[in-house]
C-alpha positions in Angstrom: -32.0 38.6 103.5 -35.3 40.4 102.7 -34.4 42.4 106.2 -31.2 43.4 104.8 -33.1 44.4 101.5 -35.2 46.5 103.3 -32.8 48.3 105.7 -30.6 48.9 102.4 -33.8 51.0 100.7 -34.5 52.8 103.8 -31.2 54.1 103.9 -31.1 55.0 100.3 -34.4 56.6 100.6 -32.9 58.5 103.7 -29.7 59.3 102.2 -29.8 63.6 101.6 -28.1 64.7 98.6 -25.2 66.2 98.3 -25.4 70.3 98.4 -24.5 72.6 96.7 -21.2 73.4 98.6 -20.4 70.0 98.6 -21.1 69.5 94.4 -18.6 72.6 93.9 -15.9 70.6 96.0 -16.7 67.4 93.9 -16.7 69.1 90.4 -13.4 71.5 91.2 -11.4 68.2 92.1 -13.2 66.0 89.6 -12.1 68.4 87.0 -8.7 68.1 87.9 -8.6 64.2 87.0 -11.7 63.3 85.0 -9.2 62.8 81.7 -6.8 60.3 83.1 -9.5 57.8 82.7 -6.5 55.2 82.3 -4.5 56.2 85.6 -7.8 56.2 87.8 -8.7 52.8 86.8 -5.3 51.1 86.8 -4.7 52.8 90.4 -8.3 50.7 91.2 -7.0 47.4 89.6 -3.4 47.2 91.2 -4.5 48.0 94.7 -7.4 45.8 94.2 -6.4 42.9 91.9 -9.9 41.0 92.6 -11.8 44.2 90.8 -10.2 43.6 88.0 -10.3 40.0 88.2 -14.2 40.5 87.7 -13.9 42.0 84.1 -13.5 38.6 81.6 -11.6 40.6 79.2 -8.8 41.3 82.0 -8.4 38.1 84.3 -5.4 36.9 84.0 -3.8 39.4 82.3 -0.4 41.5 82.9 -2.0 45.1 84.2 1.2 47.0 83.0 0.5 45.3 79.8 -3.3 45.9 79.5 -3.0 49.8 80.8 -1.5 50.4 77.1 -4.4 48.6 75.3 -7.7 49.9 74.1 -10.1 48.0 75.5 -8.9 49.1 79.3 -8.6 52.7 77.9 -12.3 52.2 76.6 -13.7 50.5 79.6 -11.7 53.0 82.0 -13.7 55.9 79.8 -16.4 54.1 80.4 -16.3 54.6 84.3 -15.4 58.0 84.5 -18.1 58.7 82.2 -20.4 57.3 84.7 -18.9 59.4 87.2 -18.5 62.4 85.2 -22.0 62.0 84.8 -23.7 61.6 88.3 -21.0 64.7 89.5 -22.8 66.7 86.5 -25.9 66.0 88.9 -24.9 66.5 91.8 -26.2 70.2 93.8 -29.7 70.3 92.3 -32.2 68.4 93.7 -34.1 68.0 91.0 -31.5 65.4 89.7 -32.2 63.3 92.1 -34.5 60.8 90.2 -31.7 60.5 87.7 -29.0 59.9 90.0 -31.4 56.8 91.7 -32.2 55.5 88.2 -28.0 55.5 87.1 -27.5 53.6 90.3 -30.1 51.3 90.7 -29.0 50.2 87.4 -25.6 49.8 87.8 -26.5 47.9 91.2 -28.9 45.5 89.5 -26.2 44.8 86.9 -23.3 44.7 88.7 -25.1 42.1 91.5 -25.8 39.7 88.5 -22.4 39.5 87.6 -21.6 38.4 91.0 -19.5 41.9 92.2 -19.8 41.7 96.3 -20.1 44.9 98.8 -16.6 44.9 99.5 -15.5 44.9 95.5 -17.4 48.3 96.2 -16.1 49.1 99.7 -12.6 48.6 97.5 -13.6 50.8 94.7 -14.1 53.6 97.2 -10.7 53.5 98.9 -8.7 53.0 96.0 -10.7 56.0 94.1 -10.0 58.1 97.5 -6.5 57.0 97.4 -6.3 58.2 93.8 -8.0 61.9 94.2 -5.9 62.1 97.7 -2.6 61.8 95.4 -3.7 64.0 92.6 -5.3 67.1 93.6 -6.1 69.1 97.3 -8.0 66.7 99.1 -8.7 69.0 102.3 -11.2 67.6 105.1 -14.1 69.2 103.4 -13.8 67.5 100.0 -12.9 64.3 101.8 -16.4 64.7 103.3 -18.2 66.0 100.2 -16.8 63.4 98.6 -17.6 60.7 101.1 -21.5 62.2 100.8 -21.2 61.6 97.2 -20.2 57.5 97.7 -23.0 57.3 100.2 -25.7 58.7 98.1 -24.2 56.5 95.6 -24.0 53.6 97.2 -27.1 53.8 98.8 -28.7 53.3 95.3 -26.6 50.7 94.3 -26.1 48.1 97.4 -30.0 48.1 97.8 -29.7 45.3 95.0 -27.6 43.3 98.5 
């Protein structure tokens, strides 16, 4: 386990940040989507029931009844806050030590509530699946944006 822990900093330490071609790519197509804070996260719950299954307020729950409701509108603000925020960051290198404190924390809370590597893994795709069906997802925004998970995720699975 501590090896695992170890080879998971490395690779955030080694993960490069996302230029500045690639952060104009991001924040064109983010800007596309970043107000249907309801559609993004209800496309992420109904491909990937056990996601929302990890929020106490939804288990159980109808999704077609809960998209309507403001407590999934607030938490789905909630994400795309988050994201709206580290895409803000993204280009300069000087964000950097804010982009590893966002992510560091969100990994450190989301492992104590028990959400696994593949909840994440699941996150990614369905998100992917989402931008893909919404704006122009050409190979080099697919890329830009799969540099964007990594240096993400590299912050937030070192908590694994």
């Amino acid at each position: 386990m501590k090896l695992l822990i170890v080879v998971a900093a490395l690779i955030a330490a080694a993960q490069a940040s996302v230029d500045a071609g690639e952060a104009a790519l991001i924040k064109s197509t983010w800007n596309q989507v970043k107000t249907n804070e309801v559609d993004i996260l209800y496309a992420i719950f109904s491909a990937y029931p056990d996601i929302q299954a990890k929020f106490p307020a939804f288990v159980g729950k109808d999704l077609d009844s809960l998209k309507g409701s403001a407590p999934f509108a607030l938490h789905a603000s909630r994400i795309v806050s988050l994201i709206s925020q580290y895409v803000g960051l993204l280009g300069n290198d000087a964000n950097e030590p804010a982009i590893q404190t966002i992510f560091s924390q969100m990994g450190q809370t989301h492992y104590n509530r028990g959400v696994s590597q593949q909840q994440f893994t699941e996150f990614r795709t369905a998100f992917f699946n989402y931008m893909k069906g919404h704006v122009s997802f050409d190979a080099a925004t697919e890329t830009a944006w799969n540099d964007a998970f990594d240096q993400m995720f590299g912050y937030i699975l070192a908590k694994y």
